[in-house]
TIVEX-174616 format. One record per residue: y, x, z of N, C-alpha, C in turn; residue number from 0. Coordinates in steps of 0.02 Angstrom, whole numbers, plus 32768, in hexadecimal, padded with zeros to 4 digits. Each point is the difference from the previous one (the first is absolute). Layout:
+------+------+------+------+------+------+------+------+------+------+
|  nc2 |  nc1 |  nc3 | cac2 | cac1 | cac3 |  cc2 |  cc1 |  cc3 | resi |
+------+------+------+------+------+------+------+------+------+------+
|    Y |    X |    Z |    Y |    X |    Z |    Y |    X |    Z |  NUM |
...
+------+------+------+------+------+------+------+------+------+------+
***
This chain:
+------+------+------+------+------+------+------+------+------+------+
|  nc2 |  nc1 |  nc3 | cac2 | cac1 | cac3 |  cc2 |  cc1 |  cc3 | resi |
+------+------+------+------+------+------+------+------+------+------+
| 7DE5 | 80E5 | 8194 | 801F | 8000 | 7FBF | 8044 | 7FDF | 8004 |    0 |
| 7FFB | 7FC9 | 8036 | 805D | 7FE5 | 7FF4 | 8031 | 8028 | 801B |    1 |
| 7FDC | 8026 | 8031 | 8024 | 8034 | 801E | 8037 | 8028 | 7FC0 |    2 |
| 7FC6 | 801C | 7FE3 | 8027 | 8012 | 7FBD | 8026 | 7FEB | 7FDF |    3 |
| 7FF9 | 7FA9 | 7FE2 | 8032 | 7FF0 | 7FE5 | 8043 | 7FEB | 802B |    4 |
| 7FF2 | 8000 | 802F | 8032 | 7FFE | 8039 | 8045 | 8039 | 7FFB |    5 |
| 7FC9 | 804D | 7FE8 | 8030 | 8033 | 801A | 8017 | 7FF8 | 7FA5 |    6 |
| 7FCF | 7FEE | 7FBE | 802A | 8011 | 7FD9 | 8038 | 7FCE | 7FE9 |    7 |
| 7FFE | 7FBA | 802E | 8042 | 7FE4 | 7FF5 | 802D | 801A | 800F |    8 |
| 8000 | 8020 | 804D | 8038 | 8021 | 802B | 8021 | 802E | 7FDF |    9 |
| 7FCE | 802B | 7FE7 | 8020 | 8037 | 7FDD | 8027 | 7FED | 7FBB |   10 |
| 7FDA | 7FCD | 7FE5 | 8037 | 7FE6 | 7FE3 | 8048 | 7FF1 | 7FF4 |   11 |
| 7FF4 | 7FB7 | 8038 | 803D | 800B | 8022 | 8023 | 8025 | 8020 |   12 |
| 7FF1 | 8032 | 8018 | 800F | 8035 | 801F | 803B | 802E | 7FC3 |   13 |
| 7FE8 | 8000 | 7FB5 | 802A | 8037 | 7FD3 | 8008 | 7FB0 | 7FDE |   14 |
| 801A | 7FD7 | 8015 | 8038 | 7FD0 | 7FE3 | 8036 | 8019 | 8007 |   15 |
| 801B | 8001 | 7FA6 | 803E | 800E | 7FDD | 8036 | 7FE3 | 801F |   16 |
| 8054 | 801C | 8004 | 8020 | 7FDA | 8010 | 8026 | 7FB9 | 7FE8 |   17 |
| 7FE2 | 8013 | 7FCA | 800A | 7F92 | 7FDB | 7FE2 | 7FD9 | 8027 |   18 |
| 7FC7 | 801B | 8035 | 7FD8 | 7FC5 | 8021 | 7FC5 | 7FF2 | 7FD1 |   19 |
| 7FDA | 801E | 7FCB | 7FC9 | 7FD7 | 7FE0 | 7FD2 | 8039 | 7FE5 |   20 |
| 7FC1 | 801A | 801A | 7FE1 | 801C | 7FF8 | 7FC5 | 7FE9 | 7FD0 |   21 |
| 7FF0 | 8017 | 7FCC | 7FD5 | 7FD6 | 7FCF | 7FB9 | 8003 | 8030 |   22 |
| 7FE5 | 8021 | 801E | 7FB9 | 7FFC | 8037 | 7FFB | 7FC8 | 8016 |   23 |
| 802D | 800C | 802C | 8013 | 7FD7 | 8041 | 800D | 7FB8 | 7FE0 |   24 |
| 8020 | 7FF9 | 7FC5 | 7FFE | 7FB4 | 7FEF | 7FC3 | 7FFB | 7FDA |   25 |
| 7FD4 | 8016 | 7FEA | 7FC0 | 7FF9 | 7FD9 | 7FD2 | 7FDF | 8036 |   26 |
| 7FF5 | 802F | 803F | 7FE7 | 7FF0 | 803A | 8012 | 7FBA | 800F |   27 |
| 8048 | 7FF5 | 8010 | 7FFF | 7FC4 | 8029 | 8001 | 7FDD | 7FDD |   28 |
| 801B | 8004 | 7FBD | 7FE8 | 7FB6 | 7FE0 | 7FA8 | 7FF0 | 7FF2 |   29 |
| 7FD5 | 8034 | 8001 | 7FBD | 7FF9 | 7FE5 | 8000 | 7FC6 | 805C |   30 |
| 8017 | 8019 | 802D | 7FE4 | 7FF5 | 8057 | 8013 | 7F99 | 7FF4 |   31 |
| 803C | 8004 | 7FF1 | 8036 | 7FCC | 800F | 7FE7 | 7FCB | 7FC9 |   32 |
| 7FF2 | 800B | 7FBF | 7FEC | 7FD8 | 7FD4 | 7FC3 | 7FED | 7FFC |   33 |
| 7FBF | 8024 | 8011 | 7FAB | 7FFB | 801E | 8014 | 7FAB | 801C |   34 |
| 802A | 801F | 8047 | 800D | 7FCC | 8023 | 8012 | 7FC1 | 7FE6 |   35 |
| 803E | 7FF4 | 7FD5 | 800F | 7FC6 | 7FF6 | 7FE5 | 8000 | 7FC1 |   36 |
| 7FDC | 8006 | 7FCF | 7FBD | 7FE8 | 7FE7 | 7FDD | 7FD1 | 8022 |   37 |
| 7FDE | 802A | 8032 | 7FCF | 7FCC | 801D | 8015 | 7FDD | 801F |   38 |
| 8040 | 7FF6 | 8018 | 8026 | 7FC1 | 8028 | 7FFD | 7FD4 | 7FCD |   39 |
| 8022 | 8012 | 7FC8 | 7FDA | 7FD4 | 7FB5 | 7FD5 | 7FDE | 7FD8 |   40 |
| 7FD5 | 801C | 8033 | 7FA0 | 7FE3 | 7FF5 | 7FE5 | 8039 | 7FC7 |   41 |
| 8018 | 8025 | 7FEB | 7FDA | 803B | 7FD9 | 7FD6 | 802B | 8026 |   42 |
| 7FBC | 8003 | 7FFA | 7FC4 | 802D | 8020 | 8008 | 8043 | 7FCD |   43 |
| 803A | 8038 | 802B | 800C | 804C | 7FDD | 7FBF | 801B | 8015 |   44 |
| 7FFB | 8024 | 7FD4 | 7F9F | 8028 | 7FF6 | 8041 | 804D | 8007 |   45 |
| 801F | 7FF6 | 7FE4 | 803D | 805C | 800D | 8037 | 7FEA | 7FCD |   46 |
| 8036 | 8020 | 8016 | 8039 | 8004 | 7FEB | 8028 | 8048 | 7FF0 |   47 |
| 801D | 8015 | 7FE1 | 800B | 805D | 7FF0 | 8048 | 7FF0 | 7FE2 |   48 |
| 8035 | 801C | 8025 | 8044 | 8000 | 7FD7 | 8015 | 803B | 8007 |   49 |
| 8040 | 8003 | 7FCE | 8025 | 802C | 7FF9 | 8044 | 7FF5 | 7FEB |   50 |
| 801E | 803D | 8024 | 8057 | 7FEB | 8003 | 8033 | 8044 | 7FE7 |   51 |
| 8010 | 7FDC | 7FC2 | 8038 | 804A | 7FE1 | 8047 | 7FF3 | 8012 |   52 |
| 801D | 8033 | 8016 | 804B | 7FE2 | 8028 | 8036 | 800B | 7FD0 |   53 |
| 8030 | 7FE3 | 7FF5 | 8027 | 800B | 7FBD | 8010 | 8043 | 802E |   54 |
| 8035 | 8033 | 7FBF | 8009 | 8040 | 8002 | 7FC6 | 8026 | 801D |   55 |
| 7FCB | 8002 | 8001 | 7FC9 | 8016 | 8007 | 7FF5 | 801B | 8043 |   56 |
| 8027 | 7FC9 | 8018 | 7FFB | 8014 | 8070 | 8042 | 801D | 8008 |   57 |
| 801A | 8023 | 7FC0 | 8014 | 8022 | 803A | 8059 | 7FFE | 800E |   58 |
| 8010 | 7FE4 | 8028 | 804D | 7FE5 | 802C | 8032 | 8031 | 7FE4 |   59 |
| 803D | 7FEA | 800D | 8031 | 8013 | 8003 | 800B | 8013 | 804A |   60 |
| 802A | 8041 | 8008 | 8016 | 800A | 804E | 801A | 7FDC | 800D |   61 |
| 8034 | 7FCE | 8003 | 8025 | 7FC8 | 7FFE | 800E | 7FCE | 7FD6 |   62 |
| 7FC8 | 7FD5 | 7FF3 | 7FFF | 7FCB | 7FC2 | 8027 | 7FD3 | 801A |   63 |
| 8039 | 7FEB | 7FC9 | 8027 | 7FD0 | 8005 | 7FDF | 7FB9 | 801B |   64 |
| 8032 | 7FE0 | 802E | 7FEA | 7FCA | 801D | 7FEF | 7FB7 | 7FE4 |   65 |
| 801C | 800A | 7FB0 | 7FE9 | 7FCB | 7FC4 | 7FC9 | 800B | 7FDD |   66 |
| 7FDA | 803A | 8004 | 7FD6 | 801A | 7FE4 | 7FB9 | 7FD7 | 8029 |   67 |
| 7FE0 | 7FE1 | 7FD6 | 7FC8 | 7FDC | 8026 | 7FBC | 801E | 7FE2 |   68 |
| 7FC9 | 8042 | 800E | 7FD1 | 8015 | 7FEF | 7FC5 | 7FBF | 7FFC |   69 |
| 7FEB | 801F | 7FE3 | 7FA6 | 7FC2 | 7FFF | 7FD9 | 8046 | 7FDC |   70 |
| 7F9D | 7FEA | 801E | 7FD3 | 8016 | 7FCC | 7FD6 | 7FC2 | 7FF8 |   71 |
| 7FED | 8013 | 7FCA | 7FDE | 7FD2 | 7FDF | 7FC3 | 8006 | 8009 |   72 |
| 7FE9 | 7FE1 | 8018 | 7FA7 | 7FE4 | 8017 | 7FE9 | 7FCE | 7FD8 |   73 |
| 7FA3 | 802B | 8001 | 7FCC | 7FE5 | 7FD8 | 7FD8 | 800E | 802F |   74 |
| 7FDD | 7FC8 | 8007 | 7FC5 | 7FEB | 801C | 7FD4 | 7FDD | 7FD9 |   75 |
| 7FB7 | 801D | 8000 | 7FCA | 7FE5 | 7FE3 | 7FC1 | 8001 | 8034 |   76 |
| 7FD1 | 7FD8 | 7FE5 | 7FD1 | 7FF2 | 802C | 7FD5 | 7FCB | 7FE4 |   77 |
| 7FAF | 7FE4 | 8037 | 7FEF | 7FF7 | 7FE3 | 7FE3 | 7FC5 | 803D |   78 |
| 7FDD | 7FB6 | 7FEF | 8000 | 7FDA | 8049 | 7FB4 | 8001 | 7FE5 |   79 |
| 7FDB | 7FE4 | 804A | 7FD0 | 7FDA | 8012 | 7FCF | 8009 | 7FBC |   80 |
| 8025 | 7FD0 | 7FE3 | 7FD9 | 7FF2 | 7FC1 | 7FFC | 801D | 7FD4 |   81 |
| 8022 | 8028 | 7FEE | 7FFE | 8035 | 7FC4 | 8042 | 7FF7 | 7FC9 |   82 |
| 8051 | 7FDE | 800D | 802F | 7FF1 | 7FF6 | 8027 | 8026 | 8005 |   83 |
| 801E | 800A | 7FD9 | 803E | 8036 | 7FFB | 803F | 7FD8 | 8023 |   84 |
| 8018 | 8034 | 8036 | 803F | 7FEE | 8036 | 8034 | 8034 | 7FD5 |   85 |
| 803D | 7FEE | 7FFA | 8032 | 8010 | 7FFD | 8035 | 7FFC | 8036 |   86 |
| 803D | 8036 | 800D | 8031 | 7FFF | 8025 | 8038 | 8030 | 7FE9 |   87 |
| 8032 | 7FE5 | 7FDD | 8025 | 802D | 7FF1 | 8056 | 7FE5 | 8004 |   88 |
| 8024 | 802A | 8004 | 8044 | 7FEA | 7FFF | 802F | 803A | 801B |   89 |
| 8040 | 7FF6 | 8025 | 800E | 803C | 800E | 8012 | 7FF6 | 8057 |   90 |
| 8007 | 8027 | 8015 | 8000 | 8016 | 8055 | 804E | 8014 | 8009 |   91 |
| 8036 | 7FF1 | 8025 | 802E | 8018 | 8022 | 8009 | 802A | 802E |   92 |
| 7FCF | 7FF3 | 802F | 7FFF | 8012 | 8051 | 7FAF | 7FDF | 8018 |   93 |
| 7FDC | 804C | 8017 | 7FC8 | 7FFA | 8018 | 800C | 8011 | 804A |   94 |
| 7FD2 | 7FE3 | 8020 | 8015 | 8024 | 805B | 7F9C | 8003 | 7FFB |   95 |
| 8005 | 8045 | 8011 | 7FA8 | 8007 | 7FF2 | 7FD1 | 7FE2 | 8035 |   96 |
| 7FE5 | 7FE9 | 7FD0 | 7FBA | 7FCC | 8021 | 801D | 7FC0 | 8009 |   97 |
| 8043 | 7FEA | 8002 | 800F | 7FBD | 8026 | 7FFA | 7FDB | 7FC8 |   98 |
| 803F | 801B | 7FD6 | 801F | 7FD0 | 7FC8 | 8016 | 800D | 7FC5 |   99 |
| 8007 | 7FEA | 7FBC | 8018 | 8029 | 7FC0 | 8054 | 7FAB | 7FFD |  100 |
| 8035 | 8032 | 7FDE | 802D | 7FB6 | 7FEB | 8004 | 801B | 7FB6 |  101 |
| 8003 | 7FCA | 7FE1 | 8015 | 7FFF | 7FB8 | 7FE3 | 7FC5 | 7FC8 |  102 |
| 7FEC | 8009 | 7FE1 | 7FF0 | 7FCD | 7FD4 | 7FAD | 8021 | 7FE2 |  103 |
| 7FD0 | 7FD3 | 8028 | 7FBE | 800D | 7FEB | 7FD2 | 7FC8 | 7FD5 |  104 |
| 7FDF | 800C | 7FD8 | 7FDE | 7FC7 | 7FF5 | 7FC6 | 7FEC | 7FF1 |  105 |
| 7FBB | 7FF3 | 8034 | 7FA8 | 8011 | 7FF2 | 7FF1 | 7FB5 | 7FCA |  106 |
| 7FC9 | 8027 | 7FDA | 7FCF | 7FCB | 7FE8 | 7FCD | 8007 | 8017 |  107 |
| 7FCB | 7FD8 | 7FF2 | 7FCE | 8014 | 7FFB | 7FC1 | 7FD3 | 7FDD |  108 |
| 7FDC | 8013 | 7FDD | 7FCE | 7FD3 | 7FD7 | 8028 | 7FE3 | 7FCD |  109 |
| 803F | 802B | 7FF2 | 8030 | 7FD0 | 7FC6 | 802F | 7FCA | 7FFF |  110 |
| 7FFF | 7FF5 | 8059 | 800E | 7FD1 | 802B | 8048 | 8019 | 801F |  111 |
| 802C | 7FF1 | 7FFF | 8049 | 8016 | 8036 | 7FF5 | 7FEF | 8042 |  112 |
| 8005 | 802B | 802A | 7FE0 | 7FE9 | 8049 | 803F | 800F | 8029 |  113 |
| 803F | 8025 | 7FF3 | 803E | 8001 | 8026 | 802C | 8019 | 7FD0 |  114 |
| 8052 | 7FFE | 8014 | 802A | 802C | 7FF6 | 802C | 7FF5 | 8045 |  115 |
| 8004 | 8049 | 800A | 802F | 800C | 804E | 802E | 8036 | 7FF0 |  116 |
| 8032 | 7FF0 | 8054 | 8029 | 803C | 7FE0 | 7FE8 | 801E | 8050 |  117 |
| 7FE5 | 7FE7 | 8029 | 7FE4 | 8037 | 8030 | 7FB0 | 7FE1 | 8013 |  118 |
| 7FDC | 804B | 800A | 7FC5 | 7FEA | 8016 | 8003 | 802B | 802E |  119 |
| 7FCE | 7FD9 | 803A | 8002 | 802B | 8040 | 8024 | 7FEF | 8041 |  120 |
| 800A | 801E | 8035 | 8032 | 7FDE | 802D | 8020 | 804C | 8020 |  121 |
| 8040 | 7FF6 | 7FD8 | 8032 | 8025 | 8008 | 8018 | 800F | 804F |  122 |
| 7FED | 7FCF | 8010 | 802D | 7FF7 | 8066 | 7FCD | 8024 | 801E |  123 |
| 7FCF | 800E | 7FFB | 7FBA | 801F | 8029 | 8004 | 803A | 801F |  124 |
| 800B | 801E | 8032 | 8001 | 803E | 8013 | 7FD9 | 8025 | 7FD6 |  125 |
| 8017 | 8030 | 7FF8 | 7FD1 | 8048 | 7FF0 | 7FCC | 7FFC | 8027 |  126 |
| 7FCF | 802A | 7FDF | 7FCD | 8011 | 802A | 7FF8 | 8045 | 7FFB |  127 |
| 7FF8 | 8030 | 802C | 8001 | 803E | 8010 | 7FB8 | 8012 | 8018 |  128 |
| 7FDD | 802B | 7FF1 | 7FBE | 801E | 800C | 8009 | 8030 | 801C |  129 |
| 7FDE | 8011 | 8038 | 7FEC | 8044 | 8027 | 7FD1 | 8010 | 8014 |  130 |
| 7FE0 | 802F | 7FDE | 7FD1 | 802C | 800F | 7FF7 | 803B | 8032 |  131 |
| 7FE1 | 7FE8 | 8037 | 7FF4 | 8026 | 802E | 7FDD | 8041 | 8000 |  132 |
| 8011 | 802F | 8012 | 7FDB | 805A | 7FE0 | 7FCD | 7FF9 | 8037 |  133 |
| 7FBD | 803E | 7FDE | 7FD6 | 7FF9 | 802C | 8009 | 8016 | 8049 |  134 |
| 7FCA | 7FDF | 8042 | 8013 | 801F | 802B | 7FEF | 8059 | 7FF6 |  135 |
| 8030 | 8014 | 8040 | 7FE8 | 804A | 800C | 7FBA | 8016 | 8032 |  136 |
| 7FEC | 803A | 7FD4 | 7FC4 | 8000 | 8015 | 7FAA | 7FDA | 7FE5 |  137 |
| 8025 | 7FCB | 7FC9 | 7FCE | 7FDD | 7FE7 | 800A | 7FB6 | 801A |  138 |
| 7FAE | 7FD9 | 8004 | 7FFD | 7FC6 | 8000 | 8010 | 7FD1 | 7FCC |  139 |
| 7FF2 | 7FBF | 8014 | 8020 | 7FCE | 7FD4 | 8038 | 800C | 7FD6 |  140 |
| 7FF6 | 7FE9 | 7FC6 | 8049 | 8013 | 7FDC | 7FF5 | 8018 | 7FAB |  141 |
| 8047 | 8007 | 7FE8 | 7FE8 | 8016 | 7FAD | 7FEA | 8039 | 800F |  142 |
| 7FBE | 801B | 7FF0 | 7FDF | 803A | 7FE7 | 7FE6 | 8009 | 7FC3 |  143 |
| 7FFA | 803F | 7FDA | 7FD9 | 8012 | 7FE0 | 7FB1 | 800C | 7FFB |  144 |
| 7FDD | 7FE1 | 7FD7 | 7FC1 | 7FFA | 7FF6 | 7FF0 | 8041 | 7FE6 |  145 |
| 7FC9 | 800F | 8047 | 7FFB | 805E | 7FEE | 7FA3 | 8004 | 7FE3 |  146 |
| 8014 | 8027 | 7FB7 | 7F98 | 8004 | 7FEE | 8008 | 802D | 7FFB |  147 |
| 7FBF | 801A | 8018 | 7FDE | 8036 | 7FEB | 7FCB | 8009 | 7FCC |  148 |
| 8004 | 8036 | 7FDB | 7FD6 | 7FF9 | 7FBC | 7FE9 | 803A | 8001 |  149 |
| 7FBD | 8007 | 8019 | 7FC2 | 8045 | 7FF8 | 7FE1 | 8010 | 7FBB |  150 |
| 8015 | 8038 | 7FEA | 7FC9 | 8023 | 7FC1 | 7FC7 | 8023 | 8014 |  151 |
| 7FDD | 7FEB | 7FF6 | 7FBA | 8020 | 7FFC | 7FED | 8018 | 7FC0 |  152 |
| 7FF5 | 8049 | 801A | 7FDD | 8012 | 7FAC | 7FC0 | 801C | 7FFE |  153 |
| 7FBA | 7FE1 | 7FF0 | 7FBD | 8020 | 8009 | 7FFA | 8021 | 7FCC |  154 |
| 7FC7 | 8037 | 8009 | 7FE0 | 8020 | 7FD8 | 7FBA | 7FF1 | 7FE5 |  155 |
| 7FED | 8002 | 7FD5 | 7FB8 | 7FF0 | 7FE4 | 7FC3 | 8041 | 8037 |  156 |
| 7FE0 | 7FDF | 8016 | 7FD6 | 8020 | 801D | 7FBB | 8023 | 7FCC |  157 |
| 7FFE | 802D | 7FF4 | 7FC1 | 8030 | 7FDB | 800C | 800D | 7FBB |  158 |
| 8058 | 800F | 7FF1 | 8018 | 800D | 7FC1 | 801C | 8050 | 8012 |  159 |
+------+------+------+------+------+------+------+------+------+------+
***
């Protein structure tokens, strides 16, 4: 299954706009990046679910002026341990996916203020790149498909 969310960050990032800010891709990393510094916080997250609308609705200018500073605005909700409503909302500048979100964020939780940052995450971290190796040839070990077979049988009433 992470495999998956693996490829649908990538692809994410992958059709990042040329402003640099893909509303996915920052939904993702802030849900990844904020989990985290929660519980660096001492908050026990039971799940966390955000979402990120990018001003002009994603979508860039071919050449946006160099004063022009985009943000989307992120909401994060969730819910801890105990049955407490987590908050995380504020707005995002610059996401680098999976590492880090910058901008101005700010979680509660239990009614409680538990941070305000302007980056979560660690921005300096290499990427991490995934590769998936294709199956061998010929078979063996490897991603395969799970092959069934499914027999109909159809009897007849005997002495009708």
């Amino acid at each position: 299954m992470s495999a998956l969310v693996v490829a649908a960050v990538a692809g994410a990032v992958a059709c990042e706009p040329a402003g640099g800010l893909n509303s996915a891709s920052i939904a993702v990393t802030t849900d990844q990046v904020g989990t985290g510094a929660l519980e660096r916080n001492g908050v026990d997250v039971r799940w966390l679910n955000c979402t990120a609308g990018v001003d002009g609705n994603g979508i860039a200018a071919a050449s946006p002026a160099a004063s022009a500073r985009r943000a989307a605005d992120v909401n994060c909700t969730g819910k801890t341990g105990g049955g407490e409503v987590i908050t995380l909302t504020g707005k995002v500048t610059q996401a680098l996916g999976g590492r880090c979100v910058r901008g101005d964020l700010t979680a509660r939780a239990g009614g409680r203020s538990v941070f305000r940052a302007d980056v979560l995450g660690n921005c300096d971290a290499t990427p991490s790149t995934v590769v998936v190796d294709p199956p061998p040839a010929g078979g063996g070990v490897g991603f395969r498909p799970t092959v069934t077979v499914t027999v109909t049988v159809t009897e007849k009433p005997m002495g009708k």
